[in-house]
C-alpha positions as CSV (number, residue, x, y, z in Angstrom):
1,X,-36.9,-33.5,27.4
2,X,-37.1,-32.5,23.9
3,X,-40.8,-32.6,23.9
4,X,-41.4,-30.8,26.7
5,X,-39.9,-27.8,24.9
6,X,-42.3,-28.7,21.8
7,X,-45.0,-29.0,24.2
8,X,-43.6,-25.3,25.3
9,X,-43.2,-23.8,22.5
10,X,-46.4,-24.3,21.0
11,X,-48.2,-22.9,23.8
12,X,-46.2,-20.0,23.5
13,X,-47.3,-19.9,20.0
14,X,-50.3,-20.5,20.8
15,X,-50.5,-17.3,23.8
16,X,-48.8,-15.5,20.9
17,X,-51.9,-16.3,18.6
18,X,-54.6,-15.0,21.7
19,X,-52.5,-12.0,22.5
20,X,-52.4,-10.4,18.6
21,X,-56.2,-10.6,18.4
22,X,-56.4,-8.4,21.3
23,X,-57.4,-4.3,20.4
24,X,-56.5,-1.5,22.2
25,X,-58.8,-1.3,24.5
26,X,-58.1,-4.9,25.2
27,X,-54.8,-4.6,26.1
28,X,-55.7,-1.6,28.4
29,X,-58.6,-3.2,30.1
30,X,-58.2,-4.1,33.5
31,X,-57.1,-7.4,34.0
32,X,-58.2,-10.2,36.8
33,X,-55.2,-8.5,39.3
34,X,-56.6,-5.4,40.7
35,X,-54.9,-2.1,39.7
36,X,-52.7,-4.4,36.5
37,X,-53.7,-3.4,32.8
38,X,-54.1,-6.8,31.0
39,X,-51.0,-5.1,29.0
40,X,-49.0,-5.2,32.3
41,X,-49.5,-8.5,33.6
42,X,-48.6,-10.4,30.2
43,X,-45.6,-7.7,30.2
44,X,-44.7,-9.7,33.7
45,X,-45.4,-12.9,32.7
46,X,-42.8,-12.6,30.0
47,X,-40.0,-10.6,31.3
48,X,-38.3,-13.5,32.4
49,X,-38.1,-14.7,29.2
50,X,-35.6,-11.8,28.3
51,X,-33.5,-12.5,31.3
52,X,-30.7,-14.4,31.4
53,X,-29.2,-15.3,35.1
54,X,-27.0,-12.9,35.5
55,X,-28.8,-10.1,34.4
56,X,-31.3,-11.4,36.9
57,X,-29.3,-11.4,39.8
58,X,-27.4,-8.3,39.1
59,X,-30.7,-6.3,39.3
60,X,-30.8,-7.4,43.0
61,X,-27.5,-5.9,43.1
62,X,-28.1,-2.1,42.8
């Protein structure tokens, strides 16, 4: 198990890496989902990184 988290976190690292390299206009090009900035869909992709369960089941909540 431990190395699938290595294996995890180094392509996290490694996203990290691609995603500074990006400029401006990069991150406000449009991306391959139509009407999503390429700034918006890596905003989704890691949102759920920030969420713990609760907080994720308590938005469903309001």
């Amino acid at each position: 198990m431990a190395d699938m988290w290595d294996v995890i976190a180094e392509e996290r690292g490694a996203l990290a890496d691609d995603l500074a390299r990006l400029s401006d206009e990069q991150w406000q090009s449009e991306s391959l989902c139509p009407e999503w900035s390429v700034r918006r869909v890596v905003g989704h992709m890691t949102a759920t990184a920030k969420l713990t369960p609760v907080s994720f089941l308590g938005a469903f909540a309001k």
